[in-house]
Phi, psi and omega in degrees: 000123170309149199284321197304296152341293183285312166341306185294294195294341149299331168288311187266343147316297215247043156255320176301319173328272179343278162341297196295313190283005153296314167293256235307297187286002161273340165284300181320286190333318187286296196296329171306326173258009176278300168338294201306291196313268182346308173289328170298318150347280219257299186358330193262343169320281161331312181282328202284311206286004134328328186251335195265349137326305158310310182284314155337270200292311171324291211271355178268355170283342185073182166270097139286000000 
C-alpha cells in the first residue's frame, strides 16, 4: 500500500472514529451531568463522613 493510500484510510478511520465516539459520549455526557447535579447536592455529605473518617482512624491510633 502506497504511504499516500495508507494516509487517506488512516484519515478516514479516525473521522469515523471521531464521530462514532461523539455519539457515544453524548449518551455518557447526560448520566454524567446528572451525577455532577446530584454531587453538587450532596457534597456536604461527603465531607462530614470524610471528617468523621478522619476522626474515627485518629481516635483509634490511641496516645501512645
Amino acid at each position: 500500500m502506497k504511504p499516500a493510500k495508507r494516509r487517506s484510510w488512516v484519515s478516514f478511520v479516525v473521522v469515523i472514529g471521531l464521530i462514532g465516539l461523539s455519539l457515544l459520549v453524548r449518551r455518557v455526557s447526560y448520566q454524567f451531568e446528572f451525577a455532577l447535579l446530584e454531587l453538587r447536592y450532596f457534597w456536604w455529605l461527603f465531607l462530614i463522613l470524610a471528617v468523621g473518617g478522619w476522626l474515627a482512624l485518629m481516635a483509634g491510633r490511641g496516645s501512645d
